[in-house]
C-alpha positions as CSV (number, residue, x, y, z in Angstrom):
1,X,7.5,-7.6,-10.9
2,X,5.1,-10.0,-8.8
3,X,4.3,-8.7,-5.7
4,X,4.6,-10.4,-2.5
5,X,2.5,-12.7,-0.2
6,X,1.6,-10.3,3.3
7,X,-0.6,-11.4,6.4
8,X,-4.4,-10.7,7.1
9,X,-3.8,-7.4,9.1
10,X,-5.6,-6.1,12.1
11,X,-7.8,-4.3,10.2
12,X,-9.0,-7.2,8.5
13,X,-12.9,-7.7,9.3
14,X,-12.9,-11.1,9.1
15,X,-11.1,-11.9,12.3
16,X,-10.4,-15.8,11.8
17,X,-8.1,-14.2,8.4
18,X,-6.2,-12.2,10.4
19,X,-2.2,-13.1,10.8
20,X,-3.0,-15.8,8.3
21,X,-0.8,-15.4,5.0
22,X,-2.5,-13.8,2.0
23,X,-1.3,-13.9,-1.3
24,X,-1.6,-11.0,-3.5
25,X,-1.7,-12.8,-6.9
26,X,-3.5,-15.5,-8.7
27,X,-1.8,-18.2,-11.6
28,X,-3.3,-18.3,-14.7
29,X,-3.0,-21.5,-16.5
30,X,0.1,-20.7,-18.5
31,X,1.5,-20.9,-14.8
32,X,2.0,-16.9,-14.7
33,X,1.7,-14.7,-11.2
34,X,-1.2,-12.4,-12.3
35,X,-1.5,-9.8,-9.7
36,X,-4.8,-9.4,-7.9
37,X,-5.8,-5.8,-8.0
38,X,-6.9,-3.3,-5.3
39,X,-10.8,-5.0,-5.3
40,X,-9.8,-8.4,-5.2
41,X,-7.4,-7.7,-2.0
42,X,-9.9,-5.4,-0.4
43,X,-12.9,-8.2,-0.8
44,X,-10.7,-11.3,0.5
45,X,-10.3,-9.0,3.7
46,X,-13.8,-7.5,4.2
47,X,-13.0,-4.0,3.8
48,X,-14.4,-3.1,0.4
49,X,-17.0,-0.2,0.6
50,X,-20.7,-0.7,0.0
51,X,-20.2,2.7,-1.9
52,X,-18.3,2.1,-4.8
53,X,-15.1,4.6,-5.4
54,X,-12.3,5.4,-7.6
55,X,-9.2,3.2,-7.3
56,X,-7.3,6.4,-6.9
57,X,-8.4,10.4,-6.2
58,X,-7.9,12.3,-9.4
59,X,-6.2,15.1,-7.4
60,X,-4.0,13.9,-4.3
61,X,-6.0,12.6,-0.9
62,X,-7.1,15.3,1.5
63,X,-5.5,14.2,4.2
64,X,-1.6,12.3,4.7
65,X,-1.9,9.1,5.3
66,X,-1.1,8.3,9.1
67,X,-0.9,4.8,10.6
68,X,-3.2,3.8,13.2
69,X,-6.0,5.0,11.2
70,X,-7.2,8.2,13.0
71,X,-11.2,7.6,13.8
72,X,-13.3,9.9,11.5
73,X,-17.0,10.1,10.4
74,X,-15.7,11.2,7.0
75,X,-15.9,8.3,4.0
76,X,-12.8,7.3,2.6
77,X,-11.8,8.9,-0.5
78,X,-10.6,6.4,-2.7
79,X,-9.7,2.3,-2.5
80,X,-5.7,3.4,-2.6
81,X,-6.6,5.3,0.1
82,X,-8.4,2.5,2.9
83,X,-5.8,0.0,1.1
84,X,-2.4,2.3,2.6
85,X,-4.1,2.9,6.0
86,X,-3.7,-1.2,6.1
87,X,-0.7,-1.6,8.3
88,X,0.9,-4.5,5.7
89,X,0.7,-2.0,3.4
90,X,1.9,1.4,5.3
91,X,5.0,-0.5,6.2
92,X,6.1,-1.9,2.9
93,X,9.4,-0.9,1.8
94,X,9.6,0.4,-1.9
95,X,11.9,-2.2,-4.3
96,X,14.4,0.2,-4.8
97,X,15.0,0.7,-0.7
98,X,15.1,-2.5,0.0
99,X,17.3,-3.5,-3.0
100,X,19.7,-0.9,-1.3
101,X,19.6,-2.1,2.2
102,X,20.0,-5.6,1.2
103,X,23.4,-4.7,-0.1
104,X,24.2,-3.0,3.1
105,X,23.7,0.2,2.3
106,X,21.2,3.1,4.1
107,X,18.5,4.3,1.8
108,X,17.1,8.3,2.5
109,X,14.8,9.7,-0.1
110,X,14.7,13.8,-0.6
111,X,12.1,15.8,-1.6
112,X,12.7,16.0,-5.3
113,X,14.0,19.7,-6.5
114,X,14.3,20.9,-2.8
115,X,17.1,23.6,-2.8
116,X,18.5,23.2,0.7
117,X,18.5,19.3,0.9
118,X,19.6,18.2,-3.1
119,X,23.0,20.2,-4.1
120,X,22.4,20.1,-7.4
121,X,19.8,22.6,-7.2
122,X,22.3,25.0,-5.7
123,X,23.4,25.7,-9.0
């Protein structure tokens, strides 16, 4: 699955990018979509850390994510983490729901096991 093309968002540090369409792949010379990669999208809009960092915390991020970023003197945790504050990002629509909404259908996800919301585990 290729991902799609998204706009420079607000958060974007170079302001001349921002509203202007990014796209979040490269072509190789086969003529393939190769995806770009946390880095790569986090360079082309300024907002990679002069500290390097993890793509990903090996435990789950302190904090939930919220949208707009709440200010804090604390450094971000991981790349995942500045990359899902991005409001492109935070609103994205998984595949699945949007595959499910296209057909005119409502999408809810559950917690997963939850007793009072998923019947099954009634039983």
């Amino acid at each position: 699955m290729t991902p799609k093309d998204t706009y420079y968002p607000p958060e974007c540090t170079i302001p001349e990018l921002r509203g202007t369409i990014q796209t979040l792949y490269t072509i190789d010379a086969k003529g393939n979509k190769i995806n770009k990669g946390v880095k790569t999208i986090l360079q082309e809009r300024g907002c990679y850390p002069e500290k390097p960092l993890n793509l990903k915390c090996k435990v789950k991020c302190p904090n939930p994510t919220t949208y707009p970023i709440a200010i804090s003197d604390e450094p971000p945790c991981c790349l995942a983490r500045i990359l899902s504050t991005h409001k492109d990002f935070f609103k994205q629509k998984s595949a699945i729901a949007m595959l499910i909404e296209d057909r005119g259908h409502k999408c809810i996800f559950i917690p997963k096991f939850h007793y009072k919301l998923n019947a099954i585990e009634m039983y």
